[in-house]
N, C-alpha and C positions, 0 to 999 in steps of 0.2 A: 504494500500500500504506500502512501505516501506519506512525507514527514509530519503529515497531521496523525496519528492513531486515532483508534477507533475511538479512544475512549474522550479523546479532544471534543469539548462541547461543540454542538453546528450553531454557527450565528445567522440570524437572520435580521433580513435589510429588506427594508421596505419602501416603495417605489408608488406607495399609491399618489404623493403629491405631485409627481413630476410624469413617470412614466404610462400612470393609472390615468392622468388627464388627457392623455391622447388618443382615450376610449371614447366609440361615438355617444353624446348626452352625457357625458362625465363633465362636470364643472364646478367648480368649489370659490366661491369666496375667501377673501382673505381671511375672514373669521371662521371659515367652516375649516380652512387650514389649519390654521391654531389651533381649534376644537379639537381636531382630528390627531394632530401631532399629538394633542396630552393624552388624545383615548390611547393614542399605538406607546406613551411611553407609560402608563398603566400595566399595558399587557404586558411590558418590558421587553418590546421588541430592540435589537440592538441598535438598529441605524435607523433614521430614516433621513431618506432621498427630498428635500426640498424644493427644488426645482434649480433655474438654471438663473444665474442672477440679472443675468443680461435678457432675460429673454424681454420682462416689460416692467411696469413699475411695481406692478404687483408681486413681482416675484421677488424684487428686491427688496419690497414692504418686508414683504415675510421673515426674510431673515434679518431685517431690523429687527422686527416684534417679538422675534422668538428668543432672542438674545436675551429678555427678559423673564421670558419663563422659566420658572425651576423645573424642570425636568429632575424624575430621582435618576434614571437607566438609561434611556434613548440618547446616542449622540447624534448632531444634523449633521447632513451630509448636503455639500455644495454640488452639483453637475456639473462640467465642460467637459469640451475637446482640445486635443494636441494643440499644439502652438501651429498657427500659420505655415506653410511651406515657402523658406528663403527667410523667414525670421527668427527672433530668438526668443525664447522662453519670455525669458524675464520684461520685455516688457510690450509682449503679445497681450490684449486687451483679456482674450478668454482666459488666459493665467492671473491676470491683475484682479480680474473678475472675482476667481475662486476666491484668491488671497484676501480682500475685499471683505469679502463675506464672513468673514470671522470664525469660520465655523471651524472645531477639532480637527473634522477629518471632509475630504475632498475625493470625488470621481473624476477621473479624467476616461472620456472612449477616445478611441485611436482605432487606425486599422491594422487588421490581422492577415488580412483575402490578398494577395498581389494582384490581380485581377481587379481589385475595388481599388487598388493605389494607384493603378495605372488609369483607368480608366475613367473612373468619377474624381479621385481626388488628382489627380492630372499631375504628378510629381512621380519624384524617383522611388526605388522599392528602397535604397539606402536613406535619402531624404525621410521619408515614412521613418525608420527605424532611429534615427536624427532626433525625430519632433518626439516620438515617444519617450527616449531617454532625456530629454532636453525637459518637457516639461513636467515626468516627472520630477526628475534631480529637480527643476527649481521649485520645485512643491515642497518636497522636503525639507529643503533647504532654510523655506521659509516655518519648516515645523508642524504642517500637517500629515493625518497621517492620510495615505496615499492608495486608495484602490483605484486599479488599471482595467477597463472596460475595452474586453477586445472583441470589434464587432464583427460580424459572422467569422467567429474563428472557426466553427465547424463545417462551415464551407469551406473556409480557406485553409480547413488543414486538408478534409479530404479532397482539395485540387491542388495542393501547392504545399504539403508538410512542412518541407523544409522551411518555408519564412513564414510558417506560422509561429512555428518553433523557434527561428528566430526574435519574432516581434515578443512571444513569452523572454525570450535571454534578454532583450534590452530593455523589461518591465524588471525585472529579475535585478539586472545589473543598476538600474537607476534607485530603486531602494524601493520601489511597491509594497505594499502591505501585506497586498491581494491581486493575483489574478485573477480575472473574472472570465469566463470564459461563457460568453456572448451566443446563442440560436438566434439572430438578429431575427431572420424570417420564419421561426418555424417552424421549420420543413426534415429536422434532424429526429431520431426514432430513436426510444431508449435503448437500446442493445446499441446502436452508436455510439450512444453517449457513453456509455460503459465502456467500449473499447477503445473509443480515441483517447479518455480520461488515462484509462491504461496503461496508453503507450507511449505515456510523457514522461520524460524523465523530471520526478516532483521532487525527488531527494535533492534536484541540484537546482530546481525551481523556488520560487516566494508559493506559499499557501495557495492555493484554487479554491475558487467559488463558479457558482454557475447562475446563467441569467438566461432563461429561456420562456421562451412565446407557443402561444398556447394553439398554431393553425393547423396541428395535428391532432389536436386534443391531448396531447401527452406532456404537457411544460411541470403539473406535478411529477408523472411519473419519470420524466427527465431529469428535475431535480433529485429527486432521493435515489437515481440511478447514479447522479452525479456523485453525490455524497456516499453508496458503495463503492464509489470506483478512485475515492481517497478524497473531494472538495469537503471541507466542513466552512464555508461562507457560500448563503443561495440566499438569492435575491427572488421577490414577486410582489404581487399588490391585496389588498384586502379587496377579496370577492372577486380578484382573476380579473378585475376591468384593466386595460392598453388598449395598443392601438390593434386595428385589424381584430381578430380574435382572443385578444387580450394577454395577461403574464400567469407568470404559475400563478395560482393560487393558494396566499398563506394562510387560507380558511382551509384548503386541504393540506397544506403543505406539513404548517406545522404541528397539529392531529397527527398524521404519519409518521412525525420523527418524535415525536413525546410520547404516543400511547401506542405506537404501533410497533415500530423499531426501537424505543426504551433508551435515544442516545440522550444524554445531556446536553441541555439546552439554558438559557438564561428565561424563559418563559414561565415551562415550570405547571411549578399548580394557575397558574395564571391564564393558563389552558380553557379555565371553566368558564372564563370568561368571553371567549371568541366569540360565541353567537349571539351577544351585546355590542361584541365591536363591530362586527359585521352589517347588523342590523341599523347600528347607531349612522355610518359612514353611510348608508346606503339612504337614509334619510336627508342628510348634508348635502348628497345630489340629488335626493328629488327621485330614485331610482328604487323602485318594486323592488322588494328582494325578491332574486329566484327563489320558488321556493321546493324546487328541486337538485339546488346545493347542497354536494356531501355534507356531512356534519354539522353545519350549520342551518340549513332549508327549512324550511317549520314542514316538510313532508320530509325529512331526513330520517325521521324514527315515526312515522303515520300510518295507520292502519283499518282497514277498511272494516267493519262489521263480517262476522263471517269465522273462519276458519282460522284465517292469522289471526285475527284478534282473540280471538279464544286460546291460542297457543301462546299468545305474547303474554295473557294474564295466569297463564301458569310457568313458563318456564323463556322466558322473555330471552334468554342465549340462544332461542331457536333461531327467533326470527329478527334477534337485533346482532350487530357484528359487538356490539360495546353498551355502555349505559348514555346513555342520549346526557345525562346530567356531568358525566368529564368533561364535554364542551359548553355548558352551561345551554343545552338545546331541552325539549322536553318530548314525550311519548306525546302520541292524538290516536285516539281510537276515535275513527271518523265513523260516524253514523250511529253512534251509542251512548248512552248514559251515563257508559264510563271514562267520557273523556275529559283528561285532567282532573280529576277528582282530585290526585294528591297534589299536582299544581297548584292548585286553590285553595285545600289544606294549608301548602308550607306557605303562601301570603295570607291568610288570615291567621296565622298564628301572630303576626305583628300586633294584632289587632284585640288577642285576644286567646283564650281558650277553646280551642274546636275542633272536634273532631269528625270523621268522613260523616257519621250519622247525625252530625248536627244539621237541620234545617234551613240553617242557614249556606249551608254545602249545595245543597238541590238547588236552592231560591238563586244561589250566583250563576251555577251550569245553568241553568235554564236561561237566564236572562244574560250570560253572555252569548250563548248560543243565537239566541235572536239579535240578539246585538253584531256578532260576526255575522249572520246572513243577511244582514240589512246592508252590508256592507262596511263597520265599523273595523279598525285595527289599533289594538293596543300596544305592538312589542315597542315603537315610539309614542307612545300618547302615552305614559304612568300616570301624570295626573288624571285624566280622564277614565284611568282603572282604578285609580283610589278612590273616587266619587262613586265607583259604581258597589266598591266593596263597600263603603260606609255606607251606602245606600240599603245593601243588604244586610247587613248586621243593625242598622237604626241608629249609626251615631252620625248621620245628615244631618244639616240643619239649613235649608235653602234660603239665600240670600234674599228673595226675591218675588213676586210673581208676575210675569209678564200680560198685560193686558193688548197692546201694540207698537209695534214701531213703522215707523213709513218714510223710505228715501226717494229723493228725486235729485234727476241726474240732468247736466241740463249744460248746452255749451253755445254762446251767441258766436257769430263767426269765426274772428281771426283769436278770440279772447279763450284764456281755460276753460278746460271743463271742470265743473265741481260739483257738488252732490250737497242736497241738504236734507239734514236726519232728524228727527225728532220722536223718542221714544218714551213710551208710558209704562210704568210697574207700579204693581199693588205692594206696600211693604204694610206689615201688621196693621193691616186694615184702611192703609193709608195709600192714597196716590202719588204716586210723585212723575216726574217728568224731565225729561233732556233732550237735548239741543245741542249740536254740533253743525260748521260748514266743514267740508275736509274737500278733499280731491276726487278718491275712491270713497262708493260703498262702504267697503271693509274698513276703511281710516275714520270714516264720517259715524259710524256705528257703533265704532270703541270707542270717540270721543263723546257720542250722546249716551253711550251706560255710564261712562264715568261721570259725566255731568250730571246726572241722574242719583248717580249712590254714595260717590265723595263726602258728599256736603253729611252722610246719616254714616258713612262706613270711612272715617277718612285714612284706615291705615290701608284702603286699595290705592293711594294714590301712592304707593312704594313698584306696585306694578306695571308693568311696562311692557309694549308687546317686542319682539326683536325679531323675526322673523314668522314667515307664512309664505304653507307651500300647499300646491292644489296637486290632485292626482284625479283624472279618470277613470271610474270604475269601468265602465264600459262603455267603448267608442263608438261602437256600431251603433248606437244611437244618435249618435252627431250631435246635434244641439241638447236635445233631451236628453243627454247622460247626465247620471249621477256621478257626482263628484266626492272627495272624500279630501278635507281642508285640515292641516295639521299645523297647530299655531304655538310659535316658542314664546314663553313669557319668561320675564327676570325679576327679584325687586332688588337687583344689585349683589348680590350675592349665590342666590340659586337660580338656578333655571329650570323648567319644568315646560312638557310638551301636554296637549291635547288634540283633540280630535273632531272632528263633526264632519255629517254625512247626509247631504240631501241633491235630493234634482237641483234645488236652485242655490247659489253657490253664494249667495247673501245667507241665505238660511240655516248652510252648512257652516258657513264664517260664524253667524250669532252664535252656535251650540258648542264650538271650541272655545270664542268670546269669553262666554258663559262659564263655562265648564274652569276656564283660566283661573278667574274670580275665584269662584264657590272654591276652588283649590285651594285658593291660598287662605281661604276666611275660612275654612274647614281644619283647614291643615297645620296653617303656618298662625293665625290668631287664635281661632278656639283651640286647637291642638287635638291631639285624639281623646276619643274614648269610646264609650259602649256603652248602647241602650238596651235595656229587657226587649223588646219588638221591636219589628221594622215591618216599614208599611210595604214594602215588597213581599215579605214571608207570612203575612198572614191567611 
């Protein structure tokens, strides 16, 4: 094998900000970045890839902003390419770039392929060899540490070994960290991977890592083919998004090497956590989970009424490869009585004492059941599942009750458009009423509830909304679909998602609105507790 043993932990680097946004409808804000960076340094994934710092302003925002975060685990990682052909490192802009960026540790790609040196990058095969020593050394030099991204090396070794192999001795020789060894397209098949891995000389090599795309469908099983055949550094994105057909993915990747293969990893138990990260990022872009992802998919461990399901409630290793709960996923017995029972068990225990035969067990299945067939989805919306659990247990206490609200929308020529709202509620017996102008609908709506409750509830004016995203349930409807609207609220310190679900996309915005509110005056003002009934269980 090679100078890494077996027993050497595998690191994983993660790519979903920089290489994940080259996926088609992948796009993240600069805050969903920062978001995302603290969820991946949670999981304590090792690296992550922040993008490229020249690319725009945004990306250079980023690594201002993050400079400030404490991260406990994750180090950022900068992207570029080799220094120019016919100049010099040090004061090539894409090296200035990296250095720039402050970051620990730095990517540089370079080519590997002679065939790609000659013919795209239009320079020498020794020049090539030049840029790649050149701006490693000066990466180092300046005291980062230094992984080497060589692009299609598995094309370029199998047409052209010999200066693949070379381009590995001048990553080697300039002080690399890591080679990375590059599927640019694709199109490489694990038992390749495995042999070409093989037939490097690694005892006189820097470390191997592997960085493979998914247009085979095999970029997991390329990775962990990699790391048999001696890489312990693989790179992929959460939930497999890049470009084309996307990167490994490290929702499969690293399952595989924690619970499957048993290597040491810096993850860890932190494992249980993956189908929250997964689930979280996939929200940030506005993107359906699949939910026919390994380990992660809410149909990853699901089961239909019938024969599996009767087998899975006795002897659950028949028909599951592992426990759905090491990746922090759960069982679904689809079409039965008995699904999630003990899901909803282990969240009402927060809440209280209870167990499966408690009544209040039934009263939450049944009414989340209608709640998921309506359309509703929880695994981002917690606020909007705490409401429904206090609901069924009896320690609700509704802010509110709604009598009307009415917007109009309205735009004279060349002038804005803007909307005006005015809404009515019954509060203990009393009317009350608000008034807002705003832009949108959805802005004019949250300004007339809070002008409405402020003045009776004034610790809601701590909440704030920061974000709202729409998703179509189904399209083949065209204008008439129902939609399903998921709204982030903050009061400066926590943040908290809900949910709402209707044909008309005002109506769906007011039930997250809502739901925002009663969250935090349920939650965060009266705090918990527990009533004898609930008017759901009676």
């Amino acid at each position: 094998m090679s100078r890494s043993s077996s027993s050497s932990p595998v690191v994983f680097y993660d790519t979903t900000l920089r290489d994940g946004m080259q996926g088609i409808e992948i796009n993240f804000t600069l805050d969903d970045k920062l978001a995302i960076a603290r969820m991946l340094d949670e999981l304590r994934i090792d690296y992550i890839e922040g993008g490229f710092p020249l690319a725009n302003e945004l990306e250079a925002e980023f690594f201002r902003r993050i400079q400030r975060e404490k991260l406990q685990h994750s180090r950022i990682v900068a992207f570029g390419s080799t220094r120019r052909p016919g100049h010099r490192a040090a004061s090539d802009p894409h090296i200035t770039a990296l250095i720039e960026a402050e970051t620990p540790t730095v990517i540089v790609v370079g080519k590997s392929w002679s065939e790609h040196v000659t013919s795209v990058l239009g320079t020498s095969l020794e020049e090539n060899l030049e840029m790649i020593h050149d701006s490693i050394y000066t990466l180092k030099q300046a005291g980062r540490e230094v992984f080497f991204d060589l692009e299609h090396f598995f094309d370029g070794y199998k047409h052209d070994p010999g200066y693949a192999l070379k381009a590995l001795e001048a990553g080697t020789q300039a002080g690399a960290d890591c080679l990375v060894l590059c599927d640019t397209n694709g199109g490489t098949l694990p038992h390749e991977v495995r042999r070409i891995i093989g037939e490097l000389p690694q005892d006189t090599l820097a470390p191997l890592g592997g960085h493979f795309h998914n247009d085979c469908g095999t970029a997991v099983a390329n990775s962990l083919d990699a790391i048999l055949a001696g890489a312990r550094h693989v790179q992929g994105t959460i939930n497999g998004w890049g470009e084309r057909c996307g990167n490994a993915n490290l929702c499969g990747l690293i399952p595989n090497v924690q619970l499957k293969l048993g290597l040491p990893n810096s993850v860890g138990d932190r494992v249980s956590e993956l189908t929250t990260v997964s689930r979280f990022i996939a929200a940030q872009a506005n993107i359906i989970p699949d939910k026919r992802q390994p380990f992660v998919g809410s149909a990853a461990f699901s089961h239909k009424a019938g024969q599996h399901a009767d087998v899975v409630q006795k002897a659950p290793h028949l028909m599951e490869h592992m426990d759905a709960g090491e990746v922090g996923n759960e069982r679904q017995i689809l079409l039965s009585a008995l699904a999630g029972k003990g899901t909803i068990l282990a969240k009402l225990q927060e809440y209280g004492n209870f167990s499966k035969n408690s009544p209040e067990v039934a009263c939450l299945l049944d009414l989340l059941k209608k709640k998921e067939a309506a359309g509703y989805e929880y695994e981002a919306a917690e606020a909007s599942f705490d409401l429904i659990i206090r609901q069924a247990i009896g320690s609700y206490t509704p802010l509110f009750g709604l009598k009307n609200y009415h917007l109009e929308s309205f735009k004279a020529g060349d002038t804005a458009s803007k909307t005006v709202g005015r809404i009515f509620l019954n509060l203990e017996e009393h009317d009350i009423m608000g008034a807002a102008v705003g832009i949108g609908p959805v802005e004019t709506l949250d300004h007339a509830l809070r002008d409405a409750l402020t003045p009776h509830f004034p610790e809601l004016a701590a909440v704030e909304l920061v974000d709202y995203r729409v998703r179509v349930l189904n399209p083949e409807s065209h204008a008439a679909a129902k939609v399903r609207v998921f709204i982030t609220s903050t009061n400066g310190e926590d943040n908290w998602n809900t949910v709402g679900v209707h044909e008309n996309i005002v109506e769906a915005s007011y039930q997250a609105l809502v739901d925002s509110l009663e969250y935090y005056y349920n939650a965060c003002v009266l705090g918990r507790g527990r009533a004898t009934t609930s008017p759901f269980c009676r």
